[in-house]
Every structure is written in structure tokens, then in C-alpha cells.
ZAMARGU-4260 file (C-alpha; in steps of 0.2 Angstrom, whole numbers, plus 5000, padded with zeros to 4 digits):
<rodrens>
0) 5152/5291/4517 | 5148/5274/4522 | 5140/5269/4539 | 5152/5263/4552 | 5146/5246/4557
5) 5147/5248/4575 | 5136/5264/4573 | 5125/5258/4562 | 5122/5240/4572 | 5117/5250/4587
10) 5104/5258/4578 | 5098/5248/4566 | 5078/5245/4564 | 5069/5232/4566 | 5056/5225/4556
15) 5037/5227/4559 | 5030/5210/4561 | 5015/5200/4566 | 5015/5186/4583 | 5021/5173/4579
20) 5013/5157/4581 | 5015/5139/4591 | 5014/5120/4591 | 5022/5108/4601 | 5038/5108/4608
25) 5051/5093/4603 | 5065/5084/4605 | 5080/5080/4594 | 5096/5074/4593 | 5111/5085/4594
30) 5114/5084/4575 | 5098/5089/4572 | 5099/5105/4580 | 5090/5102/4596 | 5095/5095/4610
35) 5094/5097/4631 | 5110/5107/4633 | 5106/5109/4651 | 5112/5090/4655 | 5121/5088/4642
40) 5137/5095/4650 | 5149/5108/4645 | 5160/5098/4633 | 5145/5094/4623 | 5140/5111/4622
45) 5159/5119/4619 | 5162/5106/4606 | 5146/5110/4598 | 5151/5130/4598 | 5168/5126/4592
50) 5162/5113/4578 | 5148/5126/4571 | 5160/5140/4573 | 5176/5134/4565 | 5170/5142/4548
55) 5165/5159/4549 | 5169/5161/4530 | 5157/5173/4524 | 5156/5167/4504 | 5159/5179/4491
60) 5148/5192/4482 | 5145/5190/4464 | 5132/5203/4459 | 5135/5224/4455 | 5128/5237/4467
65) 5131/5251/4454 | 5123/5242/4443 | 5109/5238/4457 | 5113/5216/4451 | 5108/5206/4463
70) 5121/5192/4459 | 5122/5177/4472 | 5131/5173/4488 | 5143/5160/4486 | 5144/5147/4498
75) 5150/5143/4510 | 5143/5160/4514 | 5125/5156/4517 | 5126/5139/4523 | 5140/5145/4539
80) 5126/5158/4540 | 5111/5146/4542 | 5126/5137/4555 | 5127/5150/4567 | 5109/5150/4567
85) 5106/5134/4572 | 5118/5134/4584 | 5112/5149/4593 | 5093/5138/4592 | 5101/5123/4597
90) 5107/5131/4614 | 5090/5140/4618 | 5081/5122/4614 | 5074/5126/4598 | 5072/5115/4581
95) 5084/5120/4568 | 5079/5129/4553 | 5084/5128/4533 | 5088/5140/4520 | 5075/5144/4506
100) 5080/5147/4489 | 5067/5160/4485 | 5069/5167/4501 | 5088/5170/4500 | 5086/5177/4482
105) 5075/5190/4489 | 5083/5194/4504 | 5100/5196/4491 | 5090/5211/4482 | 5086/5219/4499
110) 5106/5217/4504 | 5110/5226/4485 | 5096/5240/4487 | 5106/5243/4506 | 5122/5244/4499
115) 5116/5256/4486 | 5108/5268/4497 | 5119/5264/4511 | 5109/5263/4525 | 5097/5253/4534
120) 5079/5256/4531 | 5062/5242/4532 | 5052/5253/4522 | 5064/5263/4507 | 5057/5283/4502
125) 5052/5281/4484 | 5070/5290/4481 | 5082/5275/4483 | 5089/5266/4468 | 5089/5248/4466
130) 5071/5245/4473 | 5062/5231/4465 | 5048/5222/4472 | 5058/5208/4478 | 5069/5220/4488
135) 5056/5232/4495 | 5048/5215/4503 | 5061/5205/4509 | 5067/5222/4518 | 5051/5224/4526
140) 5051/5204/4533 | 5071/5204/4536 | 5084/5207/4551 | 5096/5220/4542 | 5113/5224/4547
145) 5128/5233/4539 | 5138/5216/4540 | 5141/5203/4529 | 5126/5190/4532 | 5137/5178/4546
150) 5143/5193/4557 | 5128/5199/4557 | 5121/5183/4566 | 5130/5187/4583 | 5124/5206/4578
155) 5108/5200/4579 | 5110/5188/4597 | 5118/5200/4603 | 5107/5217/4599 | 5113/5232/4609
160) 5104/5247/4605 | 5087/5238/4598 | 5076/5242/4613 | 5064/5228/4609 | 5081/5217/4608
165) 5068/5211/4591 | 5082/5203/4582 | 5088/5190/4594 | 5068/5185/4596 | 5066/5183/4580
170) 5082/5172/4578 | 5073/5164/4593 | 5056/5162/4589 | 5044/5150/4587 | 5040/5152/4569
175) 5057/5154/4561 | 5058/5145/4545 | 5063/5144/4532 | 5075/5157/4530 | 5083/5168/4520
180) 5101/5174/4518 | 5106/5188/4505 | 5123/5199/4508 | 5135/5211/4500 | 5150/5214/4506
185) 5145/5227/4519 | 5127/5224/4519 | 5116/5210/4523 | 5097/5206/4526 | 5089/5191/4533
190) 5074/5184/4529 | 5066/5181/4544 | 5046/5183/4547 | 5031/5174/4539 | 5040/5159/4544
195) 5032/5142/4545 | 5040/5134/4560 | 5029/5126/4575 | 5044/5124/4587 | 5029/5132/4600
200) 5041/5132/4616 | 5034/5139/4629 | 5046/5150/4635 | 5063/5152/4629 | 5077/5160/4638
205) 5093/5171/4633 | 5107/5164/4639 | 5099/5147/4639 | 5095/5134/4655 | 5113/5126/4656
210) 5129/5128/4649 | 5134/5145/4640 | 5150/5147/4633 | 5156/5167/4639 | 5159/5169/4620
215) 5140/5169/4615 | 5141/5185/4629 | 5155/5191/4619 | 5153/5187/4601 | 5154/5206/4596
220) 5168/5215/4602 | 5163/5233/4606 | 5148/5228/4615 | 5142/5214/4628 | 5125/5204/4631
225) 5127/5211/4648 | 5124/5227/4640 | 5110/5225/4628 | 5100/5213/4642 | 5096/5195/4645
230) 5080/5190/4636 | 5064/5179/4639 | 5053/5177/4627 | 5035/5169/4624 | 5020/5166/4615
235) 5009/5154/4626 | 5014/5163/4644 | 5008/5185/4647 | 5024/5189/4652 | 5020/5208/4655
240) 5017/5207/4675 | 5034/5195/4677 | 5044/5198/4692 | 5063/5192/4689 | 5077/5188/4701
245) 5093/5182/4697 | 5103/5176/4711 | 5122/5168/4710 | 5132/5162/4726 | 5117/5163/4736
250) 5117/5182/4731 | 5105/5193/4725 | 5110/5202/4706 | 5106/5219/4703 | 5096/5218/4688
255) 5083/5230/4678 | 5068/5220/4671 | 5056/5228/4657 | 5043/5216/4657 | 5031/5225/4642
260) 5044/5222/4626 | 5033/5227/4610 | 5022/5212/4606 | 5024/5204/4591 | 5045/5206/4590
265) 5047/5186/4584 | 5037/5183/4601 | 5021/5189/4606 | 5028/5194/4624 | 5045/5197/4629
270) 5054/5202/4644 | 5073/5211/4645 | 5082/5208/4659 | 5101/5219/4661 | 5113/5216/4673
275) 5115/5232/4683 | 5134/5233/4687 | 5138/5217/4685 | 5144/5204/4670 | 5144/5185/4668
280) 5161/5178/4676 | 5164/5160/4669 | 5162/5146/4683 | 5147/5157/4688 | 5130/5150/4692
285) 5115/5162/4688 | 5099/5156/4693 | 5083/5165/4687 | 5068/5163/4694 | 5050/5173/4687
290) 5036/5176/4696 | 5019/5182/4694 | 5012/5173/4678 | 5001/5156/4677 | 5017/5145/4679
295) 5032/5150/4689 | 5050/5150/4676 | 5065/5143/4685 | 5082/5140/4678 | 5101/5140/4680
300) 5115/5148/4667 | 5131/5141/4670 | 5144/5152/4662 | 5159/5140/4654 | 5173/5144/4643
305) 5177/5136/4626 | 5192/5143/4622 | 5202/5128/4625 | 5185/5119/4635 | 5189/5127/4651
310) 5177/5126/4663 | 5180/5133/4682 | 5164/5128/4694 | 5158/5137/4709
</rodrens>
């Protein structure tokens, strides 16, 4: 009997990976994929979430998993996947990233041997069908999910039950890039390590500084971003003696802060920080502040609301 997708999301694995790597961080236009979308206001940033989310298609599936044939993803399948993508990096102030042909073939045999064995595994027993060597290594350097490849995107933002929160970080990282998108209909990998990207931010925050729609909070409806924990990643700043605060109204927000996330996870240091009895209310100002690293880490989430490009203000 297949997996149910909400039980198997919350326990998916994540890959074994290596640090990622840096450069220098960059600007670039909003078309581009990176921009400042702390000033840039919340209609830019609603019309940006509504423009790259107006397609979720997720592109049909041509191969045969009984007959473990990889086939192809049809479009616009991978190319709304690589969307969401960028949109989720365009928001945390990252460069976007592109598909990779090769990549995406691979990462289509790893979603087929998925599907035949259905379940989730980064390194398969020898007793699974459909392994080839194409599939046994794009699952070792992929996100996997037990969704189509653009659901599985906000699976991955969101990432309740991943303890390392590993998914998002990747999506997030430094590194990423090329990519690769494979998917069945009910499985789906990612190809997401090994990248060549040298966005080399030095920290980068989920939610980001500035605007954030309350749908990125919200994207998967049995679970919440609230519940899974905010994130800060980093690989030029030790994060692993970080004191966080968040306050909001002049308040203080009951939070519980893990500060010694598993190196390596798309970032060499991460940091989890969970709202403790408490979710994001749109008009809401949450200001972070870190302490107790070489540079002190301030910034402000404002939570708006792009359904019809509400936005209240406190």
C-alpha cells in the first residue's frame, strides 16, 4: 500500500551531504531572481509570489515504473518546479538557479526507482528494483518526497519533521546550482548537492528580512512553518553559540532556539528557531536579533497577505 504523503513528508530523509562552499554575495534585478525584498515593499514582493505561483502545473509523466522506464517530465513540469525555486531564493536574497539536463535525467531515474519500491530511501538495499547507476546516485545527492516535483518545493520550505530542517537549507544554500528535477506521479527527487553556485551569503534567514506573504507560512496545509521552526543558516558565521530573540509589538516571543543543526545540511551551520505557542499574524512585525557570534544578525519579517495584496500594518 502506498505511503500517505502527509506521512511520508514528515519523515522523509535527508541526504548526506558535504559543506557547502561560498563567494561573493550580489545583487540583481527582480527578473533575475535576486533582489532586496526588504525595501522593495509588499506589492513587489505579492506580485512576484502571485506571478511565479500562478502555474503550479506539475507536467506529465511519460515513462513506465513497472517497467522501471525512466521516461521524461513534461513541461511545464520542471520549469514551474525550477519557478518556485527561484522564488523561494529570490525572497531569502539569493541568485537564481537553472535546470541541468543531465541532472534532471538522473534525478527522473531516482523518482522511478522511488515509485517502484515506494518509499523514500538515500541509500536503496540491494533488494529494490529499478536501480541503475544513475538512480542510486542522484538519490544519494537529492531532496526526495512523495510528491510530484512542484509540490514537493513548499514540502521542502516548509520541512516539518526533518529535524535538521536539511531540505529548506539546501533549497537555500550557497552552492545550489544547477539543479535537477525528475518526478513520477507520486514521487519525486531533486537534484540538489555538488552544486556550483558561489551566492556565498553570509547568512540567510527563513522567513526572510522584509515582506513575507503568510502563504509561504502556509504553503502545506496539514502543517505550518511555525511548527517545523524558523531557520538561519550560514557558512561564513559559527552559529553554534547563537543567542536568538524575537520580539513583536515591543514584546518578547517565546521561542525554542537549537543553535548545533547538523553541519553540512546545505550550510555548514544552521540554527532552528520555533515559535513556542504562537504563529505569525499578518500586519505583524517580528524582529530577530542574534547574539554571541563575531557580528551581531538583525532583522525585521513583516508578515503580508497576498491573497488579494492585503496588507494590515502595526
Amino acid at each position: 500500500m502506498r505511503t500517505p504523503p502527509v506521512a511520508a513528508a514528515l519523515l522523509a530523509l535527508l541526504a548526506a551531504c558535504e559543506p557547502s562552499g561560498g563567494g561573493l554575495a550580489s545583487d540583481a534585478t527582480a527578473d533575475g531572481a535576486l533582489g532586496d525584498t526588504a525595501s522593495s515593499g509588499a506589492g513587489a514582493v505579492c506580485a512576484r509570489w502571485n506571478a511565479d505561483r500562478g502555474d503550479l502545473r506539475e507536467g506529465e509523466f511519460s515513462g513506465d515504473v513497472a517497467a522501471c522506464e525512466p521516461g521524461e517530465l513534461s513541461e511545464p513540469g520542471p520549469d514551474n518546479a525550477l519557478r518556485v525555486v527561484n522564488l523561494y531564493r529570490w525572497m531569502a536574497g539569493l541568485p537564481p538557479v537553472a535546470l541541468d539536463a543531465q541532472k534532471s535525467a538522473d534525478a527522473q531515474a531516482c523518482a522511478v526507482m522511488l515509485d517502484a519500491n515506494d518509499a523514500l530511501d538515500h541509500t536503496p538495499p540491494a533488494s529494490w528494483s529499478c536501480r541503475s547507476p544513475a538512480a542510486l546516485a542522484a538519490a544519494r545527492l537529492s531532496n526526495l518526497a512523495t510528491t510530484a516535483a512542484v509540490q514537493a518545493v513548499d514540502l521542502y520550505m516548509i520541512d516539518t519533521g526533518v529535524p535538521n530542517l536539511g531540505h529548506r537549507r539546501w533549497v537555500l544554500s550557497n552552492t545550489l546550482g544547477p539543479i535537477g528535477v525528475g518526478a513520477t506521479r507520486a514521487y519525486s527527487c531533486m537534484h540538489v548537492i555538488n552544486g556550483e553556485g558561489q551566492a556565498a551569503a553570509r547568512w540567510t534567514a527563513w522567513p526572510p528580512d522584509g515582506d513575507f506573504p503568510i502563504q509561504a507560512a502556509r504553503a502545506i496545509p496539514w502543517t505550518t512553518l511555525e511548527a517545523a521552526g524558523w531557520t538561519i543558516q550560514s557558512d561564513a558565521l559559527d552559529l553554534r553559540k547563537a543567542e536568538v530573540t524575537v520580539t513583536s509589538a515591543g514584546q518578547a516571543m517565546p521561542i525554542d532556539v537549537n543553535a548545533q543543526l547538523d553541519t553540512g545540511y546545505g550550510s555548514t551551520f544552521g540554527v532552528s528557531v520555533r515559535p513556542r505557542g504562537w504563529t505569525m499574524q499578518v500586519g505583524r512585525t517580528y524582529s530577530v536579533a542574534v547574539r554571541g557570534l563575531l557580528e551581531d544578525i538583525d532583522y525585521d519579517v513583516h508578515v503580508v497577505d497576498c491573497a488579494g495584496g492585503r496588507s494590515a500594518t502595526n
